[in-house]
Structure formats: structure tokens, C-alpha cells
N, C-alpha and C positions, 0 to 999 in steps of 0.2 A: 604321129610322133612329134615330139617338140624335135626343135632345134638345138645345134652345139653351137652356135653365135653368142656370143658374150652380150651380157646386158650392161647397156649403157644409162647412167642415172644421173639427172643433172638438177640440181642444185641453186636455191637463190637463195644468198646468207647476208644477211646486213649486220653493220656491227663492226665490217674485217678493215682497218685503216694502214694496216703497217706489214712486212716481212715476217715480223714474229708472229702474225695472227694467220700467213698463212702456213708458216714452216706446224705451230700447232693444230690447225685445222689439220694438215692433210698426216701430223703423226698419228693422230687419234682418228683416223677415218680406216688408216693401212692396217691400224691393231683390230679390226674388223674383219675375222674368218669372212673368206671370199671375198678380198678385196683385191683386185690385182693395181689397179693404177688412179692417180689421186691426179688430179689439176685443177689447178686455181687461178682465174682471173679477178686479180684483184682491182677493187671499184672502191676508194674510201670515202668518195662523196656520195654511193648510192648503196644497190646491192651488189655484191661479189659473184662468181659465175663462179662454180661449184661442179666439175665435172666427176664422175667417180664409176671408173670399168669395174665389172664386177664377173664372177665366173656363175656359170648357167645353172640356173637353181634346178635341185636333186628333184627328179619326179617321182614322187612319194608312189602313185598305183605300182611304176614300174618295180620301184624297190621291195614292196609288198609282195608282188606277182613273185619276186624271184625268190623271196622269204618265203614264201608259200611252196612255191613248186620245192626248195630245199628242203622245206622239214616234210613233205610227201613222199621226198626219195629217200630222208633216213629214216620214216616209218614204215617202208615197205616191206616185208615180207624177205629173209635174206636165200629164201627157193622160188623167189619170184624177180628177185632183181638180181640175176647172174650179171657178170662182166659184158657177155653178150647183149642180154636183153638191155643192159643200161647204156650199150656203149648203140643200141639204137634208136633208143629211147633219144639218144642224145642227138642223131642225125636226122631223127622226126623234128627234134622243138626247133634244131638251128637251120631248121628246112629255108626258112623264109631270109636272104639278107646275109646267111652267116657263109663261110667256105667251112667243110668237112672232112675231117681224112680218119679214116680209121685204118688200124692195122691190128690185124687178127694172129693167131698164134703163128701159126706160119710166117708172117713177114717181120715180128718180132724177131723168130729165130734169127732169119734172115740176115735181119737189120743191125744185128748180134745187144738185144737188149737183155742182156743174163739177168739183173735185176726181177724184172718184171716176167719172165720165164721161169726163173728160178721157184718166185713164190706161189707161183701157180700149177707150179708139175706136180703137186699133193690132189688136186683138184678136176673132180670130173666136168667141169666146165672153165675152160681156159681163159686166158688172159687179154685182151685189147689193151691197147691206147689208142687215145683218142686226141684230137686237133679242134679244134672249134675256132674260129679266127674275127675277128670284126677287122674289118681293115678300109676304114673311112678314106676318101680320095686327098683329103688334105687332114690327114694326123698332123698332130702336136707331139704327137710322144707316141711311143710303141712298148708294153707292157707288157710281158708275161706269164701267166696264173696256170701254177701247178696243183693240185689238188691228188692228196691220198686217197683210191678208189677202192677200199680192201672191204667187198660186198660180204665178206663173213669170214672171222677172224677168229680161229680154233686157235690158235697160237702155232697151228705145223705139230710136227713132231714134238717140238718145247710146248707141247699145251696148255693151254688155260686151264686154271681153276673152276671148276663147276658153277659157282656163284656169278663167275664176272662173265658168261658164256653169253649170256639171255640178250646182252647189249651191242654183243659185237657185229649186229647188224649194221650201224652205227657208224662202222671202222672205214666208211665211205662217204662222210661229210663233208670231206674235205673237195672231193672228187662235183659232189653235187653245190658245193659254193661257188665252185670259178664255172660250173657251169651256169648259175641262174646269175650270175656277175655278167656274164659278158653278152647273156639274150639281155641283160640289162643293158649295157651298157647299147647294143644294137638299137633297141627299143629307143633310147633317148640320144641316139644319132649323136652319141659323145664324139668329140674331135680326138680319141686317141684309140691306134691302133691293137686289140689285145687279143692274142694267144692266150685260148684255155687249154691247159693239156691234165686230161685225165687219166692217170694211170691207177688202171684196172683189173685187177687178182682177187682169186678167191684161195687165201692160204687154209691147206687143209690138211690131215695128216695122212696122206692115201698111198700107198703103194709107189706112187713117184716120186714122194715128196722129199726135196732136197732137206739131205742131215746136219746137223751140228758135224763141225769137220768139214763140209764140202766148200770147195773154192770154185769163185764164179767170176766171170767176167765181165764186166761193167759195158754199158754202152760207149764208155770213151774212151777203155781198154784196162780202167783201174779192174785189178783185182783186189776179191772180197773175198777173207776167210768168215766163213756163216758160221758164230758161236753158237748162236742163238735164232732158232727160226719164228721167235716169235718176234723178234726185232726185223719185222717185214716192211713195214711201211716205210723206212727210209731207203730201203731197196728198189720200188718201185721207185721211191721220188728221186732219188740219184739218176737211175737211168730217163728220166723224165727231165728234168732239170739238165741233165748233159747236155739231152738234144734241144731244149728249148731255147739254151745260148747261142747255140750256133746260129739261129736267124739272128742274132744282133739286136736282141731289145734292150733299150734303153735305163730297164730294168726288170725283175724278174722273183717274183712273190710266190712261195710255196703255203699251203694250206693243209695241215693234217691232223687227225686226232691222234698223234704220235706219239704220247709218253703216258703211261702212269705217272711220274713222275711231276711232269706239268701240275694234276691235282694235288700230289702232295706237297709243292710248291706254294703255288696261288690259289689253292680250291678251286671250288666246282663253277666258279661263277666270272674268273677274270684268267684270260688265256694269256702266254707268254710271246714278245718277241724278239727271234734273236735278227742277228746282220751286218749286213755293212752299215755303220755308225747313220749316216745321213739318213739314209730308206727304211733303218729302222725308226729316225724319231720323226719320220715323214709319214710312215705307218700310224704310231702313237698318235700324233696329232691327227691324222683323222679319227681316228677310235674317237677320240677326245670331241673331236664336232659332231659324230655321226650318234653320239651316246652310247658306245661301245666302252666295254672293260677289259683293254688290253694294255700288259706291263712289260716294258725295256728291261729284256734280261741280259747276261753279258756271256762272253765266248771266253771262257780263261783260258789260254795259252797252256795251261801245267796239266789239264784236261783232255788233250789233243792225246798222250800218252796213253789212254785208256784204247785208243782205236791202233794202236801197230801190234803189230802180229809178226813172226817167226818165218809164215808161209806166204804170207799176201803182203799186198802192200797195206792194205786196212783189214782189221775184220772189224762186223756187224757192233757187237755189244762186247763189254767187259763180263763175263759171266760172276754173277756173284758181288761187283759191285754195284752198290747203290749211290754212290756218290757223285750227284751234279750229273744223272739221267737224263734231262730236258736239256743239259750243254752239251752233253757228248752226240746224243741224239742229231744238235745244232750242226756241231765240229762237224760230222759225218757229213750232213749235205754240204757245207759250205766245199770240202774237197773236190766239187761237182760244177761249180758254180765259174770257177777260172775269175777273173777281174769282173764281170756282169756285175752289178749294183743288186742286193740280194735282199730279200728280208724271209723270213721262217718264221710263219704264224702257227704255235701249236695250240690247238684248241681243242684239247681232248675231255676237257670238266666243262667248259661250258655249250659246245654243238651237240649233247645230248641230253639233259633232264630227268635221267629217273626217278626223281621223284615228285611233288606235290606242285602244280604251276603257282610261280610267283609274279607277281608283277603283271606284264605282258607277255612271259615265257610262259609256256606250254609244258606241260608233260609231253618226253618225248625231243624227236629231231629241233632246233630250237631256229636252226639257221645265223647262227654266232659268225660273223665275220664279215659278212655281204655287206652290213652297212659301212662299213669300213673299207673296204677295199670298193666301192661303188664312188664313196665319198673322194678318195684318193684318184680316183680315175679323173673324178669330173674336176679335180684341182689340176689335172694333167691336162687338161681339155681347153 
């Protein structure tokens, strides 16, 4: 494993005689992605002492490893990757290093996660969440990573159209991001503590399945009027995102292939982020280093109107509106989130590919976000 010690770089510059040559040296060293700190001993008779912290360079195998293990779980088979078998799948890889909790349909009940019960009572094979932790002896920062787990996504009783069925394997990328994120992050013994929490349903339209009309209750007590049951995935990340506040992370990053909408927005190739202002252009700017295509989208206020309802305090969707999808979708978690520092990466055009590989992408799971949220980590580090 490499180290989370910061690298220290130092410096012989001749030339430097004055104040102003060092105030310019050390601006132009800071506008340097992964620069944390500049010092300068100035020498005008000789050479200058040139000192410059920098943050611990990204290890390219680990980020690869967990781009890989990602687009292997959104290729998988969606009667071979139940909520189960992933949510062990997930306690094999984080065997070595990580802590693990899982909670099965029974202690969801329990735990009163209505969310993530709700979208799974359609479904002959039930629901988990899942914990995965790195939790370093000396963090820097403590980070949260929610990931949409939805191993196969008929739309519920609001069903999908035939043609878009093929892909909603898929509708679990998110779930398999914060997981190959944080064996990353393990792997390169990052200095910041991060909670992955995968929340895991298989929405189906089966004799249990909760209806358009039913009222459910949230894990933090909010109740949901369900317009729409194929507006799932913000249901599981609600209840997911609830309890991920409660430990106190310093911030708190959800990952989901949540909207149609998103594509018809940005296309198939540049995901949305919404947020709290700061963490979302904290997000961006990693995108930006790590070579990622993610765009700052905004939460309109006059949009929040689409989510009150008559019987709940929110319901799921506006049925029948199309208007500003990927905000309302946003609105919905944010009511989840309390003061926590938030961002909402929806990445539902570019974590899957179907069609022709371009570039370095794949046909197929793509792994869209890891470098980014990997990136951000080790800026946290």
C-alpha cells in the first residue's frame, strides 16, 4: 500500500532578489492542482530555498482495480446480482482492512427504513443496506458515499417501457461506485475516514409491490406519498442518506443513476451535480482534475412545489410533469440531508454505455464517477 503522508518538494531557484519575486513564485506554484502549501527562503545573493507540500499522488493500479471491479458489477447478470448476493459480495471484497454491517430485510423493518422496504416489497428477493467504513487512526476529514443499489429496475407497478428494460441492470452503479471508492481509498491508506453506504432493492411489480397512492415512512420519520413507483431510487437514497448524517460526516456525497432526465439534459456523456454550493464546486473541480465530465446544476427554489402533496409531507414524483426532473429528483434528497454538506452526483447517461466504445469507455458499465470522488478524497487527505 502506498502512504497518506503528504509529499514534500523542495526547491533551488536563483534569480529570486526581492518580496515581489517571492509573493509571485509562491502564487503561481498554489494555482498548481495539489498544491497545499508554498514557502520561500529567500537568498538574493545565491539560490532561494523553494519549499512546496503537496497532497499524495492518486495510485493509478488502485483506481483502475476499482474502475474495473465497477463496470464487472454493472455487467452482471441482474438474476445473478440480487441485493443479497451483492450485499455479500460486498462483505467478501471489504473482508481485509474495512468494518462491515449489513442489515437484511428484517432489521430494515426494524430500523423503520420505509424507503428501502417499500421498493422491495414487489420483489422475490429483498432488500439490504449495506456499511462499508475505512476509518484511518488519524483522519483528516470524514466523508460519506451513498450509492443507488436498484439490481433490476421494472419500474414497480409504474412500469417501464419495453425497450428501456434491457439496461436496468445498470440501475445499481451507483451502489457499485462508493463501493470500489472506498476498497480504493483503503488500498491507498488515504488519511480520510469514508462511509460507503449501499442501498439495495430490487424494484419489481409482484404481488407486494407498494402502489401509486401508498404512504410510507421514511427512516427520519418523513412521510412519502409514492406517485410513482418507478421514482425508486431516491427512496432508497433518502433513507440511506438519513442515517448516514447521523455519524457526523464532514460531508456527505450521494451517487445514483437517477433521472432520465439527467440525459435529456446533458447527454449520455457529462453527469449532473446538484448541492450545497461549496461541495458541489468541490466535486466539479475534481471532475476537472481527475478528467471526468461533470456539470453544476442548480436547485430552484420554485421547483421544491412539485414534491408537496395533500397526504404526506412529500411525495415521490410529480406525475406527468416533465419539467426540471434532475432538480426535483435533487430537491427530494436534499430534504434528507438536514445542514450535512451534500453533493448529488446523477450519472445516469454516462455509468452505462450502450452503445459503441469511444474513447477509453467500454460498451457497457463504464465506472463514471470513481475518479472523481477518489480524486476528492485524496484532496481531503
Amino acid at each position: 500500500m502506498s502512504t497518506d503522508i503528504d509529499r514534500t518538494i523542495e526547491l533551488s531557484v536563483k534569480g529570486m532578489t526581492c518580496g515581489h519575486c517571492v509573493m509571485s513564485v509562491t502564487e503561481e506554484l498554489e494555482e498548481i492542482p495539489g498544491v497545499k502549501n508554498v514557502e520561500v527562503i529567500l537568498n538574493p545573493q545565491g539560490a532561494s530555498k523553494v519549499t512546496v507540500l503537496t497532497d499524495p499522488p492518486l495510485d493509478d493500479a488502485a483506481l483502475a482495480d476499482a474502475v474495473h471491479l465497477i463496470r464487472d458489477l454493472v455487467d452482471e447478470p441482474p438474476n445473478r446480482l440480487t441485493p443479497a448476493v451483492f450485499a455479500q459480495r460486498a462483505r467478501d471484497l471489504a473482508a481485509a482492512g474495512l468494518e462491515v454491517e449489513v442489515l437484511d430485510e428484517e432489521a430494515l423493518e426494524k430500523g423503520g427504513f420505509g424507503g428501502i422496504v417499500g421498493v422491495g416489497r414487489g420483489s422475490a428477493h429483498p432488500p439490504r443496506l449495506v456499511r462499508a467504513t475505512w476509518a484511518p487512526r488519524r483522519a483528516r476529514s470524514h466523508v460519506a458515499l451513498v450509492g443507488k443499489g436498484i439490481t433490476f429496475d421494472s419500474g414497480g407497478l409504474s412500469l417501464k417501457q419495453p425497450a428501456s428494460m434491457p439496461e436496468m441492470k445498470s440501475d445499481m452503479a451507483g451502489a457499485a461506485t462508493v463501493l470500489g471508492v472506498v476498497l480504493a481509498a483503503a488500498r491507498q491508506e488515504l488519511a480520510v475516514r469514508v462511509d460507503a453506504w449501499l442501498a439495495l432493492a430490487e424494484n419489481m411489480p409482484g404481488g407486494g409491490a407498494q402502489r401509486p397512492g401508498d404512504i410510507i415512512t421514511m427512516y427520519d420519520g418523513t412521510t412519502v406519498e409514492v406517485t410513482n413507483t418507478d421514482a425508486e431510487g431516491r427512496l432508497v437514497l433518502a433513507d440511506a442518506l438519513a442515517r448516514a448524517v447521523q455519524d457526523g460526516p464532514d460531508a456527505v456525497i450521494d451517487v445514483a443513476t437517477l433521472t432520465g432526465a439527467q440525459i435529456v439534459a446533458l447527454g449520455e456523456r457529462v453527469g449532473g451535480v446538484m448541492g450545497t454550493p461549496a461541495l458541489r464546486r468541490e466535486v466539479v473541480e475534481a471532475a476537472a482534475r481527475a478528467g471526468e465530465a461533470l456539470w453544476p446544476m442548480p436547485l430552484p427554489a420554485h421547483l421544491r412545489a412539485n414534491l408537496d402533496s395533500p397526504f404526506a409531507r412529500l411525495r415521490n414524483a410529480a406525475v406527468g410533469s416533465r419539467a426540471g426532473g434532475m432538480l426535483v429528483a435533487g430537491l427530494f434528497l436534499r430534504e434528507f440531508v438536514g445542514r450535512t454538506p451534500w453533493a448529488h452526483l446523477d450519472v445516469a447517461g454516462p455509468a452505462y454505455n450502450g452503445k459503441a466504445p469511444w474513447g477509453a469507455t467500454p460498451a457497457g458499465g463504464t465506472g463514471a464517477g470513481a475518479a472523481t470522488l477518489l480524486e476528492l478524497l485524496r484532496a481531503r487527505a
